[in-house]
Backbone atoms as SQL, in Angstrom:
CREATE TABLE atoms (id INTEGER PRIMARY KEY, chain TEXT, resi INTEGER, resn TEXT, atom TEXT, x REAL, y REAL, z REAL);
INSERT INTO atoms VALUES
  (1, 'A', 1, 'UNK', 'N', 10.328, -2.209, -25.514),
  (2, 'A', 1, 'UNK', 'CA', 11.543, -2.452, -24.752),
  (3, 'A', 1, 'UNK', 'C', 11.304, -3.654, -23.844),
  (4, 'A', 2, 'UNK', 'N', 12.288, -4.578, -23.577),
  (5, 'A', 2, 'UNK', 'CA', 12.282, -5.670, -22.767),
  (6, 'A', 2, 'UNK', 'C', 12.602, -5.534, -21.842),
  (7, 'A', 3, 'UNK', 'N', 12.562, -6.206, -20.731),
  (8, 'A', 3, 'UNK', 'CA', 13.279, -5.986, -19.212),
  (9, 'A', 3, 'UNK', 'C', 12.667, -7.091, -18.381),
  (10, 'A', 4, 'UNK', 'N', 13.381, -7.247, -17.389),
  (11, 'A', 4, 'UNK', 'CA', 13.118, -8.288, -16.416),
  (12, 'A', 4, 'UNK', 'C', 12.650, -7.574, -15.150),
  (13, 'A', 5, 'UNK', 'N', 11.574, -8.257, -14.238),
  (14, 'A', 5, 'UNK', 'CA', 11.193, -8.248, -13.004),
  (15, 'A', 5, 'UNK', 'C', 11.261, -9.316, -12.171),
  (16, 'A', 6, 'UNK', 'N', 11.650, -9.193, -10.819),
  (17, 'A', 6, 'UNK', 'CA', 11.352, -10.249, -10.167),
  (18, 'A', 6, 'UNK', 'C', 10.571, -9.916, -9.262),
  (19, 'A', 7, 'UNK', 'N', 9.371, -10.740, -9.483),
  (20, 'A', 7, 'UNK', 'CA', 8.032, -10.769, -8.734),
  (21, 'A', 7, 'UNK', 'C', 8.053, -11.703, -7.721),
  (22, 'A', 8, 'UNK', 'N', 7.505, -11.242, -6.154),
  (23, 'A', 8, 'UNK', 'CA', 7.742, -12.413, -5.589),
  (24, 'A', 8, 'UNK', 'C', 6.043, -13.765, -5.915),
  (25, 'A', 9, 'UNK', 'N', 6.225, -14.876, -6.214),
  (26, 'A', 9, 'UNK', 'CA', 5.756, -15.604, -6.297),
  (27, 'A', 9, 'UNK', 'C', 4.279, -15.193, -6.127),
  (28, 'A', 10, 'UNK', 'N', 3.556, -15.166, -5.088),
  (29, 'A', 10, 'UNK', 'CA', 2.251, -14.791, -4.872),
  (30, 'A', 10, 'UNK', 'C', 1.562, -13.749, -5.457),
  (31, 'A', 11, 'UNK', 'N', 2.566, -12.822, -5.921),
  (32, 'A', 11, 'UNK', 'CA', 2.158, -11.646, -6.678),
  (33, 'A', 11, 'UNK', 'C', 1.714, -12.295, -7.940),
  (34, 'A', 12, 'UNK', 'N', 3.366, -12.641, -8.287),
  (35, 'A', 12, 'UNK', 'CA', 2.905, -13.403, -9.780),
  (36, 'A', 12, 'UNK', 'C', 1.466, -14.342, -10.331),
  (37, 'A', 13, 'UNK', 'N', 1.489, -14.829, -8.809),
  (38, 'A', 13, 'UNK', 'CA', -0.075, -15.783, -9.339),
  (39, 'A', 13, 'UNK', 'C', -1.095, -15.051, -9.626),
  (40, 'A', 14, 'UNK', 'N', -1.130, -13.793, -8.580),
  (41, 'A', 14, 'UNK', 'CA', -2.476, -13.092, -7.945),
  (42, 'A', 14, 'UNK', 'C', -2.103, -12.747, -9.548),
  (43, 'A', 15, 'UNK', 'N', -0.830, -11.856, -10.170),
  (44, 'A', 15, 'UNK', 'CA', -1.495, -11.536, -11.478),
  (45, 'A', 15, 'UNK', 'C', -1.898, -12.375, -12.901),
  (46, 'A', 16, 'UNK', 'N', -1.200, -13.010, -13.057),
  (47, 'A', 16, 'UNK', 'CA', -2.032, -14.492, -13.689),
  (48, 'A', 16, 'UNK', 'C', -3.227, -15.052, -13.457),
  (49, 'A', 17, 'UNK', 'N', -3.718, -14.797, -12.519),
  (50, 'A', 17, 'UNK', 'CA', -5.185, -15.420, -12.033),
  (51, 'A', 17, 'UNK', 'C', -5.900, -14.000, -12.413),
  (52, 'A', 18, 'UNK', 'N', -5.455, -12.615, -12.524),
  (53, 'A', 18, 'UNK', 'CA', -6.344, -11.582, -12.850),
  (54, 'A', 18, 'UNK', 'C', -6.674, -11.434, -14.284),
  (55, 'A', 19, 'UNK', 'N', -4.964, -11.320, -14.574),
  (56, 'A', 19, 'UNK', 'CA', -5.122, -11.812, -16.200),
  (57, 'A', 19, 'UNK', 'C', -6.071, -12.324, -16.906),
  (58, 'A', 20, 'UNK', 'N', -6.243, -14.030, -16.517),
  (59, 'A', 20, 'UNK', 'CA', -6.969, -14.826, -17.041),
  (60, 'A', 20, 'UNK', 'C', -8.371, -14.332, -17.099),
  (61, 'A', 21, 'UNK', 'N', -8.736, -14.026, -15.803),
  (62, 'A', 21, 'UNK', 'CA', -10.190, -13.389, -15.650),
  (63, 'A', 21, 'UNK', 'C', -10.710, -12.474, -16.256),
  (64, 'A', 22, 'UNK', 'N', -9.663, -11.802, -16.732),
  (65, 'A', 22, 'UNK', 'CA', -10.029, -10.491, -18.019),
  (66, 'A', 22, 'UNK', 'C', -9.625, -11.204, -19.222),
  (67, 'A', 23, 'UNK', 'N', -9.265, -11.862, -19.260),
  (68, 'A', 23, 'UNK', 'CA', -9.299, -12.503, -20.943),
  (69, 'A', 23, 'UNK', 'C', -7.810, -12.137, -21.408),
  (70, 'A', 24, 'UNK', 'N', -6.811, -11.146, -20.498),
  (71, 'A', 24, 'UNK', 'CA', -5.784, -10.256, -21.210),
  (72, 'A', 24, 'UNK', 'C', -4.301, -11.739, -20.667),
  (73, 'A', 25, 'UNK', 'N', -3.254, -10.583, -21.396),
  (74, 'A', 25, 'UNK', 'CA', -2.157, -11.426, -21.373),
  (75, 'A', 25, 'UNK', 'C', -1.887, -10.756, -19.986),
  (76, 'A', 26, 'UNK', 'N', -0.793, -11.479, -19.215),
  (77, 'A', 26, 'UNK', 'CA', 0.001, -11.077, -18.583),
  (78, 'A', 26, 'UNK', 'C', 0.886, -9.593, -18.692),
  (79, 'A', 27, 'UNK', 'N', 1.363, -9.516, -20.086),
  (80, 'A', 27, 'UNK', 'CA', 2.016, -8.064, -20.627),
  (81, 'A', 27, 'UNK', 'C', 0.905, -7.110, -20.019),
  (82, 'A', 28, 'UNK', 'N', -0.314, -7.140, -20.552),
  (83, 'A', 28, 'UNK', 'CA', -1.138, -6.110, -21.117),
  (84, 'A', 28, 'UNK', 'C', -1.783, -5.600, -19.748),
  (85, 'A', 29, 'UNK', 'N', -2.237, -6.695, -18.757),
  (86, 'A', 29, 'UNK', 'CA', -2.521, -6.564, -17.190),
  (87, 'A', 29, 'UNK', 'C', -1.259, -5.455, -16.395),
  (88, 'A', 30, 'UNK', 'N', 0.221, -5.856, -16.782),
  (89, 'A', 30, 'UNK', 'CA', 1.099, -4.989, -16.160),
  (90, 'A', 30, 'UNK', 'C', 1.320, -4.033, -16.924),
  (91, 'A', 31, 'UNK', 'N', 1.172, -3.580, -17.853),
  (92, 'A', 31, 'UNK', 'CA', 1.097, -2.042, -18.779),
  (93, 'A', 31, 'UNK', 'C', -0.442, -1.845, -18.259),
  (94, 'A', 32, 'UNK', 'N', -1.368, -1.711, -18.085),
  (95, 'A', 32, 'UNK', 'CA', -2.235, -0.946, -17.652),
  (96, 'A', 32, 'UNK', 'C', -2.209, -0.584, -16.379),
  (97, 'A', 33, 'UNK', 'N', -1.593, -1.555, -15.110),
  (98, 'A', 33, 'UNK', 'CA', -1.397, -1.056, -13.891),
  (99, 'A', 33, 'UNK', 'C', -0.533, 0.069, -13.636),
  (100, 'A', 34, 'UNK', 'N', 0.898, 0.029, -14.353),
  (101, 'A', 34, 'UNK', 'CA', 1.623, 0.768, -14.273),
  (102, 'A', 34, 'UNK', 'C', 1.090, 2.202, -15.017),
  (103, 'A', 35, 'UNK', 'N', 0.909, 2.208, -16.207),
  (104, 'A', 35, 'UNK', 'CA', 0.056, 3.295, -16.320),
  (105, 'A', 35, 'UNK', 'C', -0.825, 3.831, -15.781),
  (106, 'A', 36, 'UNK', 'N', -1.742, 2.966, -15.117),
  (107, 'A', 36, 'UNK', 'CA', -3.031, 4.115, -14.155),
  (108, 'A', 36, 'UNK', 'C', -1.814, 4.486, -12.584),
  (109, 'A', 37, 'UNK', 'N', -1.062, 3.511, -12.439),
  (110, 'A', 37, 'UNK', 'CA', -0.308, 4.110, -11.642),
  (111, 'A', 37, 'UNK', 'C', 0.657, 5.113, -11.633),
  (112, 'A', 38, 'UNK', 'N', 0.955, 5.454, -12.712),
  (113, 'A', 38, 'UNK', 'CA', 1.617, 6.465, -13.039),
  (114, 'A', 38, 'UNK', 'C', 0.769, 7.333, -13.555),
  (115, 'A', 39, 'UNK', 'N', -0.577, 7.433, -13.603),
  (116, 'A', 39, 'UNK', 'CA', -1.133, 8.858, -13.654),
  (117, 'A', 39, 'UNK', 'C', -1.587, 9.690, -12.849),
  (118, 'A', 40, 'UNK', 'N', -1.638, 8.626, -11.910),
  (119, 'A', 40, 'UNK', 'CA', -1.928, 9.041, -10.349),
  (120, 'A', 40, 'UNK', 'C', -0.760, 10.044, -10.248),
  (121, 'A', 41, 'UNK', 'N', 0.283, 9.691, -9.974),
  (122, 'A', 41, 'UNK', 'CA', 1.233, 10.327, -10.138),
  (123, 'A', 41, 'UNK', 'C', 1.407, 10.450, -8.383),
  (124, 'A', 42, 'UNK', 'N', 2.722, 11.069, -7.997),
  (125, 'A', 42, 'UNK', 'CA', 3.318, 11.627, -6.108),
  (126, 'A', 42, 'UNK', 'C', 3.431, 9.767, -5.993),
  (127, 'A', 43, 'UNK', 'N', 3.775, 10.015, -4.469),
  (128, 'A', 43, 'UNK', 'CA', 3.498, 9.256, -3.516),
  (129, 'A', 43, 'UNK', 'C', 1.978, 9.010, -2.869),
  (130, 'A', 44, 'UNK', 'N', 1.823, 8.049, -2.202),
  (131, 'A', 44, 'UNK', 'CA', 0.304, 8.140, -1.336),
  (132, 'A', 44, 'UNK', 'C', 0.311, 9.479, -0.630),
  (133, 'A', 45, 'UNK', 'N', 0.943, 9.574, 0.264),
  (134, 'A', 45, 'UNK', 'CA', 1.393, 10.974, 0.851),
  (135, 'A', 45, 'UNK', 'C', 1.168, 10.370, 2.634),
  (136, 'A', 46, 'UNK', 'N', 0.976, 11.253, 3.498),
  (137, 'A', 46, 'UNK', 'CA', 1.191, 10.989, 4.497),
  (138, 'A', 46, 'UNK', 'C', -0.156, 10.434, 4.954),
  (139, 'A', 47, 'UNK', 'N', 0.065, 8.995, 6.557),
  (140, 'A', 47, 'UNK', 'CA', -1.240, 8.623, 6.791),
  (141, 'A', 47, 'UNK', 'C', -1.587, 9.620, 7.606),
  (142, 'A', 48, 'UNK', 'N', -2.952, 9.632, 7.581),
  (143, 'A', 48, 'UNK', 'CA', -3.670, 10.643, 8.867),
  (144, 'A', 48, 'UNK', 'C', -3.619, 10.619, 10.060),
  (145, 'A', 49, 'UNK', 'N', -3.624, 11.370, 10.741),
  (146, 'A', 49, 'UNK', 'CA', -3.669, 10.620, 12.215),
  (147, 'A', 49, 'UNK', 'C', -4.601, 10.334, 12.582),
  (148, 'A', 50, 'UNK', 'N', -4.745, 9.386, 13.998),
  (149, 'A', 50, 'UNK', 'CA', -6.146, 8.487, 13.812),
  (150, 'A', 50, 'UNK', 'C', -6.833, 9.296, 14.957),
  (151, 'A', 51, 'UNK', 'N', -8.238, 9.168, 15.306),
  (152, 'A', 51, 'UNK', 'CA', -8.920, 10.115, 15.906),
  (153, 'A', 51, 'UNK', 'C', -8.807, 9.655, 17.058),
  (154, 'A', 52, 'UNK', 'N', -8.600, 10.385, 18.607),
  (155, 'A', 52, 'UNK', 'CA', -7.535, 10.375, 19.823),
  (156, 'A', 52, 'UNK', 'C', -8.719, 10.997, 20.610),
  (157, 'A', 53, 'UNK', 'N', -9.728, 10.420, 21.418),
  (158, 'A', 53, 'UNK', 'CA', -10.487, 11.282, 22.181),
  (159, 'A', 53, 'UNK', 'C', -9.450, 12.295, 23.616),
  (160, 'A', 54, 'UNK', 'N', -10.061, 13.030, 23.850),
  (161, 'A', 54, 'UNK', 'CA', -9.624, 14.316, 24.779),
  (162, 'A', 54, 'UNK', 'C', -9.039, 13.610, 26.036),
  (163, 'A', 55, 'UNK', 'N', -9.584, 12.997, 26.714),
  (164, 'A', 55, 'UNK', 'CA', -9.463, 12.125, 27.871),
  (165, 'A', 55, 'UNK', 'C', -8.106, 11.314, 27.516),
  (166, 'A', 56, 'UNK', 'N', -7.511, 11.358, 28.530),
  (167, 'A', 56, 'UNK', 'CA', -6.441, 9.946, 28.544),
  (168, 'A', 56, 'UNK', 'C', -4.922, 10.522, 29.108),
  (169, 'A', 57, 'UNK', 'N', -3.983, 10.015, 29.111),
  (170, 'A', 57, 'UNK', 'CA', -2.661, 9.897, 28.816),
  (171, 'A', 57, 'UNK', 'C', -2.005, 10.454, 27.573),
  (172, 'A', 58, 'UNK', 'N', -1.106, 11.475, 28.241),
  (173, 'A', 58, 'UNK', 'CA', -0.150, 11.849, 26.991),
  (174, 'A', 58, 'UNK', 'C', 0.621, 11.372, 26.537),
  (175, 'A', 59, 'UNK', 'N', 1.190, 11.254, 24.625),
  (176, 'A', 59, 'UNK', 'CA', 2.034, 10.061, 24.207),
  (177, 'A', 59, 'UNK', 'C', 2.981, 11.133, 23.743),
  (178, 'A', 60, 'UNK', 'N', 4.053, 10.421, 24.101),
  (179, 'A', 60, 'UNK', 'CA', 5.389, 11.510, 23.988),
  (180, 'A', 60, 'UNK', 'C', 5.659, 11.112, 22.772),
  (181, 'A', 61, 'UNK', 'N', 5.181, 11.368, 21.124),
  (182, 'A', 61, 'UNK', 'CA', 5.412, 11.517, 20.136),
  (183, 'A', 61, 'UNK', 'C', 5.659, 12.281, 19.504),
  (184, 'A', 62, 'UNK', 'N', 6.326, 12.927, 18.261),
  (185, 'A', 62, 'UNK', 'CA', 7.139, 13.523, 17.159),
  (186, 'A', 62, 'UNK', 'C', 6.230, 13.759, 15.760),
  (187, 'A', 63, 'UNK', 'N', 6.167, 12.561, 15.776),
  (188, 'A', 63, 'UNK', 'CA', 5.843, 12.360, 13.836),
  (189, 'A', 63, 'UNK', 'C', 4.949, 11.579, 13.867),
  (190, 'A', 64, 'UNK', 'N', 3.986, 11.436, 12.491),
  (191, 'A', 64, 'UNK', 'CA', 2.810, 10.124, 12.709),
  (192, 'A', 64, 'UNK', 'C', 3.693, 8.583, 12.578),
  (193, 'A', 65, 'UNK', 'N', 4.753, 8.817, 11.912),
  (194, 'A', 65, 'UNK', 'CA', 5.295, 7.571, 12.006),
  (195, 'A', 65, 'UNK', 'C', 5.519, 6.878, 13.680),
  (196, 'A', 66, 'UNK', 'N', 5.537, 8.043, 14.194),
  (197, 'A', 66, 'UNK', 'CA', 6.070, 7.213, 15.774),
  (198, 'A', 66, 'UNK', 'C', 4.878, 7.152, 16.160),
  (199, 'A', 67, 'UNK', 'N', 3.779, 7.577, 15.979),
  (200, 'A', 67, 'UNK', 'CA', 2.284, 7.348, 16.736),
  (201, 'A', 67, 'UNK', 'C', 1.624, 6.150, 16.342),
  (202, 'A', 68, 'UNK', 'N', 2.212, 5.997, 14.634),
  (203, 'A', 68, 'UNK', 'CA', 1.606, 4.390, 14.648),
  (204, 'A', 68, 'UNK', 'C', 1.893, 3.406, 15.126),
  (205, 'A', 69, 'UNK', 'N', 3.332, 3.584, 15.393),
  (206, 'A', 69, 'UNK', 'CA', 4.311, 2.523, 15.709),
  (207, 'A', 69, 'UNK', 'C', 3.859, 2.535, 16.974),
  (208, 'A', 70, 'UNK', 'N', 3.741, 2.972, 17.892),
  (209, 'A', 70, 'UNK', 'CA', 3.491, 3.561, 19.028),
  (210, 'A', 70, 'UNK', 'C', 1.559, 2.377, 18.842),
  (211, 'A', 71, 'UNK', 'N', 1.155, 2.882, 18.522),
  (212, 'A', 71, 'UNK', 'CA', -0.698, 2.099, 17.993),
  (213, 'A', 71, 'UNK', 'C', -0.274, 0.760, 17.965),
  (214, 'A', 72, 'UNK', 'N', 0.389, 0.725, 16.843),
  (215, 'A', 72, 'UNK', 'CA', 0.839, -0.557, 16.237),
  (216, 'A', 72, 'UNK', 'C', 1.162, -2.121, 17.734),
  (217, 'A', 73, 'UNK', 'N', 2.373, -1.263, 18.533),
  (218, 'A', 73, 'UNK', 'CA', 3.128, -1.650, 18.964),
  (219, 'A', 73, 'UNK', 'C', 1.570, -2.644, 20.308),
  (220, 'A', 74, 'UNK', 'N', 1.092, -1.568, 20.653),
  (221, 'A', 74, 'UNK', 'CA', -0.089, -1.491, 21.911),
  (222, 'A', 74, 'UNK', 'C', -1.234, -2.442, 21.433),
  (223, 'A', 75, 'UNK', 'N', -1.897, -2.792, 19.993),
  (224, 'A', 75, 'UNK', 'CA', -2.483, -3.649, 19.327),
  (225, 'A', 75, 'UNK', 'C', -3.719, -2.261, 19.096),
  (226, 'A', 76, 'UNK', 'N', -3.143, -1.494, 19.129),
  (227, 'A', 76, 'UNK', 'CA', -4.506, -0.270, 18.720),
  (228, 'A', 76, 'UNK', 'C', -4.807, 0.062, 17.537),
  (229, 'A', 77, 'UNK', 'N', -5.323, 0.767, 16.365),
  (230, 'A', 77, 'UNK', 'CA', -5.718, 0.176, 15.464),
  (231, 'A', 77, 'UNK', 'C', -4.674, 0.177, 14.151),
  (232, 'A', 78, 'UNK', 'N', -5.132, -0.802, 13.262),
  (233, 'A', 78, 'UNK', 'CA', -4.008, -0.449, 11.929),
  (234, 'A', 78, 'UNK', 'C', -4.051, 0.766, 11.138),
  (235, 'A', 79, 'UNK', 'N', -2.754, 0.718, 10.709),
  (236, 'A', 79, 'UNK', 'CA', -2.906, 1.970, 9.911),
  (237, 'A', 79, 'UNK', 'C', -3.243, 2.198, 8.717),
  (238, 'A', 80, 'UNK', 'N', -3.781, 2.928, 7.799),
  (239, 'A', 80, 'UNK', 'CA', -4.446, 2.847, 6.230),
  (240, 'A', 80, 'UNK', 'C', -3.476, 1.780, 5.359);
């Protein structure tokens, strides 16, 4: 089956430059990604939360999404 993607540019190179390095086509590089990626199978699932010593200030957060953002925002560390 045929179909179109639009890749943004840098992707496209990064996979052309992988391609080449394995000897494979372009096709054959994106049918094997997508397949090991689809055997994985779910989503990543949720990030962890990051380790918070005892001492400190309480952060009036909800969800890990607001604690990273919250990290993020302060320059504290990145998230996975």
């Amino acid at each position: 089956m045929r179909t179109t993607l639009d890749l943004p540019d840098p992707l496209y190179r990064r996979l052309k430059l992988q391609a080449a390095r394995e000897g494979k086509t372009l096709r054959e590089l994106v049918i094997r990604y997508l397949e090991e990626g689809l055997r994985r199978g779910g989503s990543p699932g949720p990030r962890p939360l990051p380790q918070v010593p005892e001492a400190g200030r309480r952060i009036p957060v909800r969800t890990h999404e607001e604690l990273w953002a919250l990290l993020e925002d302060e320059g504290g560390p990145a998230g996975p």
